[in-house]
Steps between C-alpha positions, in 0.01 A plus 500: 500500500498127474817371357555170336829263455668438188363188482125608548606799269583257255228320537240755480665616175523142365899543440776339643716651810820537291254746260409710793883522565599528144181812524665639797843547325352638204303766757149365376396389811724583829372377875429709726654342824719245574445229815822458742582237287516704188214362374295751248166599571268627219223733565170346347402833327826489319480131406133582409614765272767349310252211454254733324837629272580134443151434381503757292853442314371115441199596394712795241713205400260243453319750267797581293534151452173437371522817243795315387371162442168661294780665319697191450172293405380767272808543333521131452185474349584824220810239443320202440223654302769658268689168461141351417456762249806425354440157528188512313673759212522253188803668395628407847757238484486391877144451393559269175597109649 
């Protein structure tokens, strides 16, 4: 078992050392020792694993975010070509100058 600092923990998962803390009070990610000094000491299979879950919650997110942009963009577009429509109606008065 090769175990890591917070610091190299942190750096491995590319977050910052108060994250790993803020992860270790939440009970996402707890060391597994502690130096003399109190220092925590990750092992690397758990830092490994909770950088595959990470991955895979970004990647979750990042995909909900682009379902919701085509949404937004096609929805915009319906809006626009409706107001064109309208637009282009000669019984439209936003149409008439």
């Amino acid at each position: 078992m090769q175990l890591l600092s917070i610091g190299k923990a942190a750096a491995q998962l590319g977050v910052a050392v108060a994250t790993l803390r803020r992860w270790h009070r939440q009970g996402r990610l707890a060391p597994v020792d502690r130096t003399i000094g109190g220092h925590r000491r990750y092992e690397r299979e758990s830092v490994r694993a909770i950088l595959g879950s990470e991955v895979r919650e970004v990647r979750e997110v990042r995909e909900v975010r682009e379902v919701r942009e085509v949404r937004d963009h096609l929805l915009s577009q319906s809006v626009i070509a409706r107001l064109e429509r309208t637009a282009q109606d000669p019984g439209c008065e936003a149409g008439k100058n």
